[in-house]
Every structure is written in structure tokens, then in C-alpha cells.
N, C-alpha and C positions, 0 to 999 in steps of 0.2 A: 464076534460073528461077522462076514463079510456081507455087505451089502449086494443082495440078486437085483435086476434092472430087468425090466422087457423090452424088447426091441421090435419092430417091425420094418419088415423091406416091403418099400413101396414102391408101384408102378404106375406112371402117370400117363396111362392110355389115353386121354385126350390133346395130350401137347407132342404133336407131331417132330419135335426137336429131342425129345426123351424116349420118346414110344419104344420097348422094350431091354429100357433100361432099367433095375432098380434100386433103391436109394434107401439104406439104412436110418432110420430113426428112433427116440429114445420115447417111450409112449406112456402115462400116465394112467393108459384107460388100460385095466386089465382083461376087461373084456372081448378087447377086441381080438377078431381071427381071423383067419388066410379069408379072405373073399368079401371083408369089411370095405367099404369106401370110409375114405379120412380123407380131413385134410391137412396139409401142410407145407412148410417155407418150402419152396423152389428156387433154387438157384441165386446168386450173389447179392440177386436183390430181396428175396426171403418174399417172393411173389405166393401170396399161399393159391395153392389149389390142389383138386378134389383127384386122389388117386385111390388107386385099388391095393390092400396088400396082398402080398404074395408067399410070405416067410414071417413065421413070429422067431424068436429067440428067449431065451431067460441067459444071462449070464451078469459076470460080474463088470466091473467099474475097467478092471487091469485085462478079460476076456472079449471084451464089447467088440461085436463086428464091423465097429468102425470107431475111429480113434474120440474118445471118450469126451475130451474138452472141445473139441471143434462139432459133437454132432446135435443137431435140429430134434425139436420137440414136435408132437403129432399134435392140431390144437383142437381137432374134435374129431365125431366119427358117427356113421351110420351103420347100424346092423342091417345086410343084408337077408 
């Protein structure tokens, strides 16, 4: 059986250098959904901070929308 993953794209409306861009990551929380704030690593220096998601996904390890070994975990989250 293959291993399914869930994904979230995140939007990080408060940091003025990202602002609508969004950023695939690999999430543990199954609960969360499009309209969640999370947080998580930002950029090269894995600055965590508080975005909105925008897109979930389910897919596999070799489907992932963003390349599987390089990408970032979500490391908490709020239900909106």
C-alpha cells in the first residue's frame, strides 16, 4: 500500500516580502482546512511564523506538490 500525505499551501499575509505568495507544506494535523492559521518555518532561516492556509492536498510521497525531501513541516495550528 502507498503511503497518502497531506499537504497544505500557505499564505503568509502578515510578512510584507511574501504577501500573496503561497508555500506548500507537509502537515501532521489532519484537521486542519483552507481558512486555518498555522504556523510554520519561513524561509532559509526556518523563521517560524503564523500564516493562513489556502489549499489542502492528500497525495503521495512521488505526487507531493512540492519536492518531497526538501519540504517544511506545519508545527501547530489554529481553527478558525
Amino acid at each position: 500500500m502507498v503511503d497518502m500525505y497531506y499537504f497544505v499551501a500557505v499564505e503568509f499575509v502578515n510578512d510584507p516580502n511574501v504577501t500573496g505568495i503561497t508555500y506548500w507544506y507537509l502537515c501532521d494535523f489532519k484537521e486542519v482546512e483552507v481558512g486555518d492559521t498555522v504556523c510554520a518555518p519561513l524561509g532559509r532561516h526556518n523563521r517560524v511564523q503564523e500564516g493562513i492556509v489556502r489549499k489542502t492536498a492528500h497525495a503521495t510521497e512521488f505526487d507531493a506538490p512540492f519536492p518531497f525531501y526538501i519540504i517544511k513541516k506545519i508545527k501547530s495550528y489554529k481553527k478558525v
